[in-house]
C-alpha positions as CSV (number, residue, x, y, z in Angstrom):
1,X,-46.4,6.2,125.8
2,X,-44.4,5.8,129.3
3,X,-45.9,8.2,131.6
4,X,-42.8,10.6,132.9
5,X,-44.0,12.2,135.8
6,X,-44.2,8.7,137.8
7,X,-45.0,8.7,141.2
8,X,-42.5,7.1,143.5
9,X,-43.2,9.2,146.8
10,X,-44.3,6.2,148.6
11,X,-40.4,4.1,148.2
12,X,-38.2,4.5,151.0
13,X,-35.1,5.7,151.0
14,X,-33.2,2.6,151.9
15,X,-34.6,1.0,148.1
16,X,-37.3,1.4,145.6
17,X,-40.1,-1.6,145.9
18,X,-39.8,-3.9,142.6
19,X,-43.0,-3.0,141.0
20,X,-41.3,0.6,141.2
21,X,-37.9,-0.7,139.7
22,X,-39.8,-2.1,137.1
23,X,-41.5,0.3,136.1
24,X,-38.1,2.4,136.1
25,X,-36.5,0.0,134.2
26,X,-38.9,1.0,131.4
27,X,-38.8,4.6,131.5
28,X,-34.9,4.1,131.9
29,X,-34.4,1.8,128.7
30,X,-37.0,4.6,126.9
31,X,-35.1,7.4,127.8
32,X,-31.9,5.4,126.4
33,X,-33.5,4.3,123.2
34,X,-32.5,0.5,124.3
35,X,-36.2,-0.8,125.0
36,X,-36.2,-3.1,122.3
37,X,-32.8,-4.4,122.6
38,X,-33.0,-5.3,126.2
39,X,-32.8,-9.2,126.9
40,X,-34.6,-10.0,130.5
41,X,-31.3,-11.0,131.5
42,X,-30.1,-7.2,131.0
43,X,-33.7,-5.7,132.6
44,X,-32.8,-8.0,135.7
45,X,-29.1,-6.5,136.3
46,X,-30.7,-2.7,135.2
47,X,-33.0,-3.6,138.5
48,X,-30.8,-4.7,140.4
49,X,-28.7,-1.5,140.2
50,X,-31.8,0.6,140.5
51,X,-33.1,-1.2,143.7
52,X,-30.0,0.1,145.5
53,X,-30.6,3.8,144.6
54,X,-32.2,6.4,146.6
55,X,-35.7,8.1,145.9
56,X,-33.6,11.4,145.2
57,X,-31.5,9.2,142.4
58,X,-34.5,7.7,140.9
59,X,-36.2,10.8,140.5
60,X,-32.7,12.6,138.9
61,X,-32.4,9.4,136.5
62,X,-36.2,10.3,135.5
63,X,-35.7,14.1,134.7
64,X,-32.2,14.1,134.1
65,X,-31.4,13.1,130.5
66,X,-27.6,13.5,130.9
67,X,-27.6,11.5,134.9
68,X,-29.7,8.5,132.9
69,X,-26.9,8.3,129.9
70,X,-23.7,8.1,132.6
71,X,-26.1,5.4,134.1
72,X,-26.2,3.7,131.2
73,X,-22.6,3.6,129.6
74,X,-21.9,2.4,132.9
75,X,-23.5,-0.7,132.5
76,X,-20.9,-3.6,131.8
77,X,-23.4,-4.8,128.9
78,X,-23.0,-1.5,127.5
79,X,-19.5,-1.2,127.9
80,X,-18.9,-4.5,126.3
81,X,-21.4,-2.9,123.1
82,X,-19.0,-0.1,123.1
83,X,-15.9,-2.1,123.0
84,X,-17.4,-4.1,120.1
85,X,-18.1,-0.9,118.2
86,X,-15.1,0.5,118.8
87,X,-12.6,-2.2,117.8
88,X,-14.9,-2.9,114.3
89,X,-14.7,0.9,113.7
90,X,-11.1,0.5,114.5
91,X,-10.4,-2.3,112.5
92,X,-12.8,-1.1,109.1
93,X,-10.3,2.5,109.4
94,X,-7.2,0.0,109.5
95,X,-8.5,-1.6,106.6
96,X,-9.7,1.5,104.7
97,X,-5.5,2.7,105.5
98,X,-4.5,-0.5,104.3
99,X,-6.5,-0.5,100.9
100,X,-5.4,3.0,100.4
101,X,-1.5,2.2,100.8
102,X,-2.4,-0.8,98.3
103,X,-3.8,1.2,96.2
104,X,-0.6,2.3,94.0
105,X,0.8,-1.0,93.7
106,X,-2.7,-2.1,92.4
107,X,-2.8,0.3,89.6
108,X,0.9,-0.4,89.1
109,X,-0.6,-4.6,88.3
110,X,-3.2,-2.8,86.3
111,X,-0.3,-1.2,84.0
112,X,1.5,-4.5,83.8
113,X,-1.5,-6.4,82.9
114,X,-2.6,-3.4,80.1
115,X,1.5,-3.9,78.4
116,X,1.0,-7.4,78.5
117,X,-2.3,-7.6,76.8
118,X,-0.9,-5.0,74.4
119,X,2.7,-5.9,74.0
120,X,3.2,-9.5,75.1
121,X,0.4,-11.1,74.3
122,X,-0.1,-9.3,70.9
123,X,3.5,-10.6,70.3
124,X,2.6,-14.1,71.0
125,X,-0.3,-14.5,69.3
126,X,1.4,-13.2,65.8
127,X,3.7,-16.1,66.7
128,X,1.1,-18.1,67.0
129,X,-0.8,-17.0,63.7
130,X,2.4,-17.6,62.0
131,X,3.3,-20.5,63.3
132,X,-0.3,-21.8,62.4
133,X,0.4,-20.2,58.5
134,X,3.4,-22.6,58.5
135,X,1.3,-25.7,59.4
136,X,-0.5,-24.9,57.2
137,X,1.4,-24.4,54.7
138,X,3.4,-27.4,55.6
139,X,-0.1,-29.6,55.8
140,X,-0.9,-29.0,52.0
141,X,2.9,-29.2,50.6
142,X,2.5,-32.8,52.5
143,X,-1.2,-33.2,51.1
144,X,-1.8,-36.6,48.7
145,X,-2.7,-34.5,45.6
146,X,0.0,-32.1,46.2
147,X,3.0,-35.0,46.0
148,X,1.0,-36.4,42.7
149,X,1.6,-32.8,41.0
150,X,4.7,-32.5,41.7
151,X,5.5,-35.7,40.5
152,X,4.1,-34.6,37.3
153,X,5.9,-31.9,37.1
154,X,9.3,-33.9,38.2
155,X,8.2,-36.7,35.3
156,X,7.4,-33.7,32.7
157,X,10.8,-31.8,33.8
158,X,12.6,-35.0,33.3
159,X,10.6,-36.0,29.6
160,X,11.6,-32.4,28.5
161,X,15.0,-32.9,29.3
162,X,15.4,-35.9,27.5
163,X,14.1,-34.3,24.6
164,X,16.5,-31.2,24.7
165,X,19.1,-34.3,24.9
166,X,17.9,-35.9,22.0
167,X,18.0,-32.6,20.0
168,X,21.6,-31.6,21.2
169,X,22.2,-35.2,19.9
170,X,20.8,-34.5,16.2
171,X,22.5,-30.7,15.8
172,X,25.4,-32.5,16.7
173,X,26.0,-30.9,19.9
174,X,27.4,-33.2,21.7
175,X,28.7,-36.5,21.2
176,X,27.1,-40.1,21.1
177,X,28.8,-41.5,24.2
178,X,27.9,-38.5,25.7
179,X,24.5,-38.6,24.7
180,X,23.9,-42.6,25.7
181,X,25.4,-42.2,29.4
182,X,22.9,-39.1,30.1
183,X,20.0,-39.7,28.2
184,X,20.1,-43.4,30.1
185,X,20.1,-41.4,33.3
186,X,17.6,-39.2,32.9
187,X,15.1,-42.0,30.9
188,X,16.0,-44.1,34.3
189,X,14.8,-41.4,36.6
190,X,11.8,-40.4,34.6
191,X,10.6,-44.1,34.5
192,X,11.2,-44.2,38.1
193,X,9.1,-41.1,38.9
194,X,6.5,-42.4,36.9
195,X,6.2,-45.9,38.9
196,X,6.0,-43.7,42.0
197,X,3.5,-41.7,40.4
198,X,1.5,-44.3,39.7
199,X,1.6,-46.4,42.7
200,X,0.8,-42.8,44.8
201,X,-2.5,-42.8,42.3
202,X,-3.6,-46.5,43.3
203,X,-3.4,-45.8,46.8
204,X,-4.2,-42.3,47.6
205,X,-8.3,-42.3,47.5
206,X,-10.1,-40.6,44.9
């Protein structure tokens, strides 16, 4: 603890000796709450301003809690701390105004973002599912065993034609030339559905 009632009778009025400015300079950064934040540097120019003050001064600046603070915001240091607090509070209330005035158009983002993740994007990926469905759907109407079926079925659509022909032909339905030029068509096509059938079987793998 820094003893208050220091005695400084024996400085002259013209200055205070060094040991004394010392000393005050540790009473004076105490009574400012600054003791630990005081660089030598600082404690130098703090003595050099109390060196030049009267014993009546030093004493007030001792006892006189309000004459020590206008002492110390005095100090250029101090003033420059200030400044520095000042213009950061300054600039984090700008910033605080700022945010607020953003704040509407953020929420208005938000909304746009929340239609397009319910609207947009819900839209697009139906398109996307059905596109998918197609490809699908395209993938096994192309597939190897899928052609082979429905060249069975073409072949068996064809033999069954030829048959119904060949039945018109004995009820007498319809007449011979008649008969020859379209059961020779559809005999051509069935024989020529079931060479592709065949050749699709050889080289489509098991």
């Amino acid at each position: 603890m820094i003893k208050k009632n220091l005695d400084i009778s024996g400085a002259t009025n013209s200055g205070a000796s060094t040991n004394v400015c010392s000393l005050m300079v540790l009473v004076f950064c105490h009574r400012a709450n600054m003791l630990s934040n005081v660089s030598p540097a600082e404690a130098a120019g703090i003595i050099a301003i109390l060196k030049d003050k009267s014993v009546d001064e030093l004493r007030k600046l001792l006892s006189d809690r309000d004459a020590c603070q206008n002492l110390v915001h005095s100090l250029e240091q101090v003033k420059m701390q200030n400044k520095v607090r000042d213009d950061l509070r300054h600039e984090t209330l700008q910033l605080a105004r700022d945010n607020l005035e953003r704040e509407p158009r953020i929420m208005e983002l938000r909304n746009q973002c929340r239609i397009i993740r319910t609207t947009e994007l819900a839209t697009a990926q139906e398109k996307l599912h059905d596109l998918e469905r197609k490809k699908d759907e395209i993938l096994k109407y192309c597939a190897p065993s899928s052609l082979l079926h429905r060249l069975q079925d073409a072949m068996s659509k064809t033999d069954e034609e030829s048959e119904a022909l060949h039945a018109q032909l004995l009820n007498r339905e319809i007449d011979l030339s008649t008969f020859v030029q379209k059961y020779k068509n559809l005999r051509h096509s069935y024989h020529k559905q079931a060479l592709i059938h065949v050749a699709a079987k050889t080289s489509v793998p098991s």
